[in-house]
C-alpha positions as CSV (number, residue, x, y, z in Angstrom):
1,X,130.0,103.0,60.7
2,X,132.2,103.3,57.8
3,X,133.9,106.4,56.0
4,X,133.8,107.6,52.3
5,X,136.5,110.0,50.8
6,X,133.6,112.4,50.2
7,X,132.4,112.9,53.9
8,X,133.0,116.1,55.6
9,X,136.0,115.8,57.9
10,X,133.7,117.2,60.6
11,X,131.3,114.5,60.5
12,X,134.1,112.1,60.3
13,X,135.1,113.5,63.8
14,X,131.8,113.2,65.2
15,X,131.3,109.7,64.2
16,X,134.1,109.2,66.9
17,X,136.8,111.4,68.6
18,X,139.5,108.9,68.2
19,X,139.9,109.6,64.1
20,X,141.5,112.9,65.7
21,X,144.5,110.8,66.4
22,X,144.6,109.2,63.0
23,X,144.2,112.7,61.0
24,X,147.1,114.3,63.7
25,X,149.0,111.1,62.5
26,X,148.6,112.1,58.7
27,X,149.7,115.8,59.2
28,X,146.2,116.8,59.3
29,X,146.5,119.0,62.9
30,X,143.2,122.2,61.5
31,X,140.6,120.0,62.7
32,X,139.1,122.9,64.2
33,X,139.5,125.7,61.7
34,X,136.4,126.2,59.4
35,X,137.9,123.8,56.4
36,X,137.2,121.1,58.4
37,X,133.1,121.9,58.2
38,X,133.1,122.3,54.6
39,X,136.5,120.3,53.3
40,X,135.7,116.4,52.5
41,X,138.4,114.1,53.7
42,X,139.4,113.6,49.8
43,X,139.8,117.6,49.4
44,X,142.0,117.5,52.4
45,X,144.1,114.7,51.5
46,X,145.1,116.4,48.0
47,X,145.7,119.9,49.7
48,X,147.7,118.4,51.8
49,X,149.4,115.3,49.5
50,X,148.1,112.4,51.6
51,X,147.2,109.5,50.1
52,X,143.0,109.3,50.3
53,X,143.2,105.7,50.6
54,X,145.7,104.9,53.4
55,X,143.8,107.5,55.4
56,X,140.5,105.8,54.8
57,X,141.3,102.8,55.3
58,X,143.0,103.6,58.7
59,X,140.0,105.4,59.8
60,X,137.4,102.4,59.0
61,X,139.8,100.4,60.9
62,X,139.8,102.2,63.7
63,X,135.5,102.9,63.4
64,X,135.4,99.3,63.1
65,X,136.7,98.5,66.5
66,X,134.5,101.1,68.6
């Protein structure tokens, strides 16, 4: 399982629960309101001035260990 910057943060979270922790981590805490259906984790990221890359990478990390 790996991530891309243009998945939907929603199916991100159903790859595996535990990326909840790493969004939370990144200031990302609507996981549950409707942008996270339709928002890809690259939209989010510039909304919300995260870098795309640190977040991916921390979330194929963490996919790669489960």
């Amino acid at each position: 399982m790996t991530v891309s910057k243009d998945m939907k943060i929603i199916d991100i979270l159903k790859l595996d629960r535990g990326t909840a922790n790493i969004f939370s981590q990144h200031g990302l805490h609507c996981l549950g309101c409707p942008s996270a259906n339709g928002e890809s984790l690259e939209d989010a990221c510039m909304v919300h001035s995260i870098d795309p890359d640190e977040l991916l990478g921390e979330l194929n990390a963490h996919l790669a260990t489960v």
